[in-house]
C-alpha positions as CSV (number, residue, x, y, z in Angstrom):
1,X,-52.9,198.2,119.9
2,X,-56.5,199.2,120.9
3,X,-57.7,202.7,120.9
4,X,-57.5,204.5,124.0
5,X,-61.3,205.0,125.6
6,X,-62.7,208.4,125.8
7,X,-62.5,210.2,129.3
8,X,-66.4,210.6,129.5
9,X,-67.7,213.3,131.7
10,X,-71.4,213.2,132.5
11,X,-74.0,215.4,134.2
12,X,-77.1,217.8,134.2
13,X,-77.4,221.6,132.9
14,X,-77.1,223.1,136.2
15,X,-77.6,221.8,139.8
16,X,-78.6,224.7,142.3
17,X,-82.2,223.0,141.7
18,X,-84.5,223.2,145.4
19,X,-87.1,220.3,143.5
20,X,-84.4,218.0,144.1
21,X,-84.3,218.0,147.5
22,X,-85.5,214.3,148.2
23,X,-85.0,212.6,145.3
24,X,-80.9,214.0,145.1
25,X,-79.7,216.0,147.6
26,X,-80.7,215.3,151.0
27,X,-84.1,217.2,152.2
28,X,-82.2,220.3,154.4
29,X,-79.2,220.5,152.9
30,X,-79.0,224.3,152.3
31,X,-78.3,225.4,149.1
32,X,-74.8,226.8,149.4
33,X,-73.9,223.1,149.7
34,X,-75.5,222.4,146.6
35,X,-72.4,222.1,144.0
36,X,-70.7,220.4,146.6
37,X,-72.6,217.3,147.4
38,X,-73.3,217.4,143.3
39,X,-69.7,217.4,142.2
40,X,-69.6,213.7,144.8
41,X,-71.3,212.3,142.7
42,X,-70.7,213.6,139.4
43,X,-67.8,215.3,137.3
44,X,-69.0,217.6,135.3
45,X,-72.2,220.4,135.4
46,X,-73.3,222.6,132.6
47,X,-73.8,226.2,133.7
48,X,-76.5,228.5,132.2
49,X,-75.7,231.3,134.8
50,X,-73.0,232.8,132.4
51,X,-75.7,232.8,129.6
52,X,-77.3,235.9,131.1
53,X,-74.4,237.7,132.6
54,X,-70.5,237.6,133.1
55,X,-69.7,235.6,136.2
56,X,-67.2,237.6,138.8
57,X,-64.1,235.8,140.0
58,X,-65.3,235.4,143.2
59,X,-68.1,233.4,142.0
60,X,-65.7,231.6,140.0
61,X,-63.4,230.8,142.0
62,X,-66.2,229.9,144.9
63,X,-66.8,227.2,142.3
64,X,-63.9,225.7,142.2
65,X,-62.7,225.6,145.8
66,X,-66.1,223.8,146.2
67,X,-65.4,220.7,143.1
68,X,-62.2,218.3,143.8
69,X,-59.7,217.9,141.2
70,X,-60.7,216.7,137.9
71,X,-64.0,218.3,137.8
72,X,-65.8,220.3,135.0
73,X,-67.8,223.4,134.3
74,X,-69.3,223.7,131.1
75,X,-70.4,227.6,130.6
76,X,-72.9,228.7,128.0
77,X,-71.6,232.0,126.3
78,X,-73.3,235.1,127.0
79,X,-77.0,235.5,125.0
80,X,-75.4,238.8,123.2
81,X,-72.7,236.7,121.4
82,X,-75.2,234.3,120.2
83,X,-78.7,235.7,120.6
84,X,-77.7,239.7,119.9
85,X,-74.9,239.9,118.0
86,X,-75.3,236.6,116.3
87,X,-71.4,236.0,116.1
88,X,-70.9,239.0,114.1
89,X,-68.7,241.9,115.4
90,X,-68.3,240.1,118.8
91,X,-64.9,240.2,120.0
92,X,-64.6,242.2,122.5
93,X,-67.5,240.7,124.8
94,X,-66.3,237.1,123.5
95,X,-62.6,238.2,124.6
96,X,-64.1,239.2,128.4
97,X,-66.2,236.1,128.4
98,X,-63.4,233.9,127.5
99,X,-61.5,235.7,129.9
100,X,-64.0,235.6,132.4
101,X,-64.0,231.9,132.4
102,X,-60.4,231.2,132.3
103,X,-60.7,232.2,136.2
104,X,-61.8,228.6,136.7
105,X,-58.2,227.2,135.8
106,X,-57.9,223.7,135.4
107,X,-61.5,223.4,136.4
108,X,-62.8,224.8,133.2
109,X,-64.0,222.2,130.7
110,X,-66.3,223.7,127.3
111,X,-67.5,226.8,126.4
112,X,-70.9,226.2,124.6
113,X,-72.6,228.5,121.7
114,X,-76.2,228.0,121.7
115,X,-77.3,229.8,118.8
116,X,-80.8,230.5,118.1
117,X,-83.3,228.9,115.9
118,X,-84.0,231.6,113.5
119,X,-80.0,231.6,113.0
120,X,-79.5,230.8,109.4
121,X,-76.0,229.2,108.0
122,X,-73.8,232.1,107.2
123,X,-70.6,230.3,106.6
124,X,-68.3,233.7,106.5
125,X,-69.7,235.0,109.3
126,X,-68.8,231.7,111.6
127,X,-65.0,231.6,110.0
128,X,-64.9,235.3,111.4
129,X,-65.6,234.0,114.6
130,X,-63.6,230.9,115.0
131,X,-60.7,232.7,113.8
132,X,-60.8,235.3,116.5
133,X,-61.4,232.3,119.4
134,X,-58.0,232.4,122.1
135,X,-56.3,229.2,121.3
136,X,-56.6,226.4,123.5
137,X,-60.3,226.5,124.6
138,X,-63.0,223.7,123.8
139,X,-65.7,225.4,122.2
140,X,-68.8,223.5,121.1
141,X,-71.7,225.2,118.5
142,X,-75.1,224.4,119.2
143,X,-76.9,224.9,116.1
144,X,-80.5,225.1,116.0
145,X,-81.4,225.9,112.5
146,X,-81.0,222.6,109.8
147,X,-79.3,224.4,107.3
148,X,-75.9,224.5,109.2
149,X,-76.3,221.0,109.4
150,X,-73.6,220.5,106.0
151,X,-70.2,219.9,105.0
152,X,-69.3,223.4,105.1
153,X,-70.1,224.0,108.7
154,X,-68.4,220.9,109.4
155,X,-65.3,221.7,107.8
156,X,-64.9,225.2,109.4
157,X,-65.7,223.4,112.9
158,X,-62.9,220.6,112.2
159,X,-60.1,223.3,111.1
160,X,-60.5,225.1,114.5
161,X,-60.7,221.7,117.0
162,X,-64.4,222.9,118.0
163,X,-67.2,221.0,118.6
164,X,-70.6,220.4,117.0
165,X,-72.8,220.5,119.9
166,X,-74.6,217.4,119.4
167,X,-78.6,218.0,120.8
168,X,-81.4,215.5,120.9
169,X,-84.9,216.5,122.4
170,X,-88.5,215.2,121.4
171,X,-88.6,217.1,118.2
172,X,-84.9,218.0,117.2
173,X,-81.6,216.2,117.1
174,X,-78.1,217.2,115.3
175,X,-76.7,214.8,112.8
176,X,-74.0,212.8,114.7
177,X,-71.1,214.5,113.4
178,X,-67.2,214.5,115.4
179,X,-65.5,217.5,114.3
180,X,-63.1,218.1,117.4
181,X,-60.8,215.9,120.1
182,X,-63.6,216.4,122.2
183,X,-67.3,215.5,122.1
184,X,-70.2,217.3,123.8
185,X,-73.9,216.4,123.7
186,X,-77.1,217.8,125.3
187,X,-80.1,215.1,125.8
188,X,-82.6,217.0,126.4
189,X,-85.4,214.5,126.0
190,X,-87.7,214.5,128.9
191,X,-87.1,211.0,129.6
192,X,-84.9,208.2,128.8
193,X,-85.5,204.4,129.0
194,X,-82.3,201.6,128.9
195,X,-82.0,201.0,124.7
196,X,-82.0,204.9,124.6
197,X,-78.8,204.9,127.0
198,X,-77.8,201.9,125.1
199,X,-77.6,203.3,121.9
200,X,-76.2,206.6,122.9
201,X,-73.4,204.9,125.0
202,X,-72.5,202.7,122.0
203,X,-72.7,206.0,119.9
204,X,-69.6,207.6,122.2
205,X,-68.0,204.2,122.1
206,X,-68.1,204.0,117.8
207,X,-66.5,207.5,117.5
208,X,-62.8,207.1,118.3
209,X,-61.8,210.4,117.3
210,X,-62.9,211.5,121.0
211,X,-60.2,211.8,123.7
212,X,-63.2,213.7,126.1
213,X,-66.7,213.7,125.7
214,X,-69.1,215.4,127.7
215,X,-72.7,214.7,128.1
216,X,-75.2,217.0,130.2
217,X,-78.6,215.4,130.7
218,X,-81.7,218.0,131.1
219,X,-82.5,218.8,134.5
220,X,-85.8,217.7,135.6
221,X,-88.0,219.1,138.2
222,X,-88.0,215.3,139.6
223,X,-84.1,215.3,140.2
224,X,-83.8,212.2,137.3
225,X,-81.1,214.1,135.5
226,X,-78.3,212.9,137.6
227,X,-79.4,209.1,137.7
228,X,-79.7,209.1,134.2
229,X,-75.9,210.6,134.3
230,X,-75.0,208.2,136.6
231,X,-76.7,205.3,134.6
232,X,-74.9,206.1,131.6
233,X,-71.5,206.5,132.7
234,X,-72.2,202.9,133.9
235,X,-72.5,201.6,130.7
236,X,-69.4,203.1,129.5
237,X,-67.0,201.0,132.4
């Protein structure tokens, strides 16, 4: 019997974007009714608003009531887990984010760990913090230093079902590596043509370890992020 395809989810890192009035969302549509008409015609967004401050339920559950059934957020952890505290000693505020989040319900998709680029590997100090994740999350690392790029890193990743965050933009791109049920990349290239959706849609097709993957495009001032998410879901049917 044939594997199973992948659920692929695909979208932009954010939408509440005014530049795409026009070329997305119709020219006065006001901006409350931004998500709404987005989540039409997507499935999933990637939210940077939690990477600067906890959101508040209401906001949360705004969100929700405003996607239909099936729908997504990705949220980027908070910049003091990743960018202050650099994973170490971070419980507590990883405990308030995680709960934070879990106010989206069903509607909650990854939680994404964009660590800096002067981050070096520091294998103990990543087991410390898998180990004290809540079970049943999907948590990707985004790594932006080469030397976590290694077995090690991959191992630890693997034994807690979470994610290597894989990245491509002009001058960077992760080593393809699956380490979870789920797979989650950022192309953040300012432009792609058809072979570069090609070859990243037969990418998610070659890696059968993936029951979800989710792919955020970066948003663009000329509103190209969601055809290009649109464009490459269409390869995938």
């Amino acid at each position: 019997m044939a594997a199973r395809a992948a659920r692929v989810l695909a979208g932009t890192s954010g939408f509440s974007y005014p530049a795409w009035r026009g070329s997305f969302y119709p020219d006065e549509l006001p901006a409350r009714e931004m998500l709404r008409f987005y989540a039409r015609a997507l499935a999933t967004v990637e939210i940077n608003h939690t990477f600067h401050r906890l959101p508040t339920p209401e906001l949360l559950t705004g969100w929700a009531r405003q996607t239909p059934a099936g729908f997504r957020f990705a949220l980027k952890a908070p910049q003091r887990i990743t960018h202050v505290l650099r994973l170490r000693d971070a419980g507590e505020v990883t405990a308030a984010f995680c709960r934070a989040a879990a106010g989206l319900g069903p509607k909650l998709g990854p939680l994404l760990f964009q660590l800096p680029p002067y981050f070096r590997f520091d294998a103990a100090r990543l087991a410390e913090f898998l180990a004290g994740l809540p079970p049943g999350l999907e948590p990707a690392f985004e790594f932006r230093h080469e030397s976590w790029f290694n077995d090690a890193t991959y191992d630890l990743l693997g034994k807690h079902r979470a994610a290597l965050c894989i990245a491509e933009a002009d001058d960077f791109a992760t080593p393809p590596v699956p380490t979870a049920p789920f797979g989650y990349l950022r192309l953040r290239r300012a432009d792609y043509g058809d072979d570069d959706l090609d070859r990243w849609a037969a990418r998610v097709r070659d890696i059968a370890t993936w029951k979800r993957v989710y792919v955020y495009f970066k948003h663009e001032e000329s509103g190209r992020g969601p055809a290009l998410a649109r464009a490459f879901l269409d390869r995938l049917r």
